[in-house]
N, C-alpha and C positions, 0 to 999 in steps of 0.2 A: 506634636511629635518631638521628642529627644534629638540634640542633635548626638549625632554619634561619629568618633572620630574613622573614616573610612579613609582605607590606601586602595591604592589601585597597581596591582601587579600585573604588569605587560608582556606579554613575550611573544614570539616570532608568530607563533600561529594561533593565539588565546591569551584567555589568561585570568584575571578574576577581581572581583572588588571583596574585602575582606575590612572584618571589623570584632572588639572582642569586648565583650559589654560583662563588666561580672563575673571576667573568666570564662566567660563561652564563648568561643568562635561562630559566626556568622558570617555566609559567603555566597556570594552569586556569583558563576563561572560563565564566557564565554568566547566563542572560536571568531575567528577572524575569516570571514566571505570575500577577498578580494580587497582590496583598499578600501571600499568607497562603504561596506554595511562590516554587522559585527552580528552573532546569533547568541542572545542568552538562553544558554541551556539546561543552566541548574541553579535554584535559589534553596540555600540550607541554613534555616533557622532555630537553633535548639529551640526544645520544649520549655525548657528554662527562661527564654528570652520573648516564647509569643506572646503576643499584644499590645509590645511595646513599639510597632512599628519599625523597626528593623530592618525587615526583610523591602517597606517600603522605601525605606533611605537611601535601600542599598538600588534599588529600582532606579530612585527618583539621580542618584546620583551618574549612574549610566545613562538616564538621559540627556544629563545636562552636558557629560564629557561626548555627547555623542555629538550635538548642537555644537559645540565650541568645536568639533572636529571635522564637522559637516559628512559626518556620518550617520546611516540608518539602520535600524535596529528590527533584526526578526527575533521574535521573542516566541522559541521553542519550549524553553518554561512556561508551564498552565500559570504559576503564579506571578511572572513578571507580565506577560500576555493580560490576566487578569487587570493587575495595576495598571497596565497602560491602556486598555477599555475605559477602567473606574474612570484614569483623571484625563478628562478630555485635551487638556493645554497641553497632555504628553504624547499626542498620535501624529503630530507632524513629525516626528522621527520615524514612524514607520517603512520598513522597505514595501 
């Protein structure tokens, strides 16, 4: 997998991990549950950009900030849901 450079935009009640490969924007959005979980709700990856894992980084990278924040993740997106099924090492974040 590429790495790809991702920021992370916070704010009061959501917010989103974003990245721009190419000129395309790629974004995974989610709301904020209370302190303690987070829910991704929307993963958008141009057509321009599938295959190249993307949409997984941007997955894999909400995991990681979830673990360092000792937070759990409901994953309302079919495709962040899916990724976190595929990689097993990522379901101990689940709520």
């Amino acid at each position: 997998m590429d790495a790809f450079d991702i920021r992370k935009e916070d704010g009061e009640t959501g917010g989103r991990y974003v990245t721009v490969v190419d000129g395309h924007e790629a974004e995974m959005t989610y709301s904020k549950a209370g302190t303690s979980r987070i829910i991704i709700d929307h993963t958008g990856v141009p057509k321009a950009l599938g295959g190249r894992g993307v949409g997984v980084a941007l997955v894999q990278r909400a995991v990681e900030d979830a673990r360092a924040a000792g937070l759990k993740i409901i994953p309302l997106c079919p495709f962040a849901k899916a990724q976190i099924e595929k990689h097993k090492e990522w379901q101990d974040i689940l709520a």
